[in-house]
C-alpha positions in Angstrom: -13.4 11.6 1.5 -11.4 13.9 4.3 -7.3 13.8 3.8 -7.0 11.3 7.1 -8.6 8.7 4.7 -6.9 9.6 1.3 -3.6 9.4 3.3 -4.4 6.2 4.8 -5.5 5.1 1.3 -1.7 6.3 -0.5 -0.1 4.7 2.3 -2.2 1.1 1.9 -1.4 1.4 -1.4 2.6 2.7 -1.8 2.7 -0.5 1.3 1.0 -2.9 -2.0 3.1 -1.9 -3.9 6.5 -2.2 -2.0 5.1 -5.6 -1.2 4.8 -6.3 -5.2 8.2 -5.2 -6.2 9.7 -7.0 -3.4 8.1 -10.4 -4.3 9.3 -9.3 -8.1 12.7 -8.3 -7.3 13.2 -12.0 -6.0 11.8 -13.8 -9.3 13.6 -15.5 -12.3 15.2 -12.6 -14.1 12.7 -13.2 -17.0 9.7 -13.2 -15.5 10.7 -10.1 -13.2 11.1 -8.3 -16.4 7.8 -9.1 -17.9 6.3 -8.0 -14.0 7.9 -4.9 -13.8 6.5 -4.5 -17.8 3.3 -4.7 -15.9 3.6 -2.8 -12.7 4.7 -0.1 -15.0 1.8 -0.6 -17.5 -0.6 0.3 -14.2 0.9 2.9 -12.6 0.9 4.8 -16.3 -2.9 4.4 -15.9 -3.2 5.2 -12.7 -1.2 8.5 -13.5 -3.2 9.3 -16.1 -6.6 8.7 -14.1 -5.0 11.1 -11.6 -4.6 14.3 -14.4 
């Protein structure tokens, strides 16, 4: 994979996820937390699978 793609591939991504927390932001306060419980839980393992 040459850095053209892995950029385009952060940027499709970091676009998924501002689309995400958007569409969170705007939910019942209760099932925004349990969401962002979520969205949290993932990036942790994506962190992890990046070290």
């Amino acid at each position: 994979m040459n850095a053209e793609t892995t950029e385009n591939d952060r940027s499709i991504a970091d676009t998924e996820f501002e689309r995400q927390l958007a569409a969170t932001l705007a939910m019942d306060p209760v099932e925004r937390v349990k969401r962002l419980e979520t969205m949290s839980e993932h990036l942790e393992k994506d962190l992890e699978n990046l070290s």
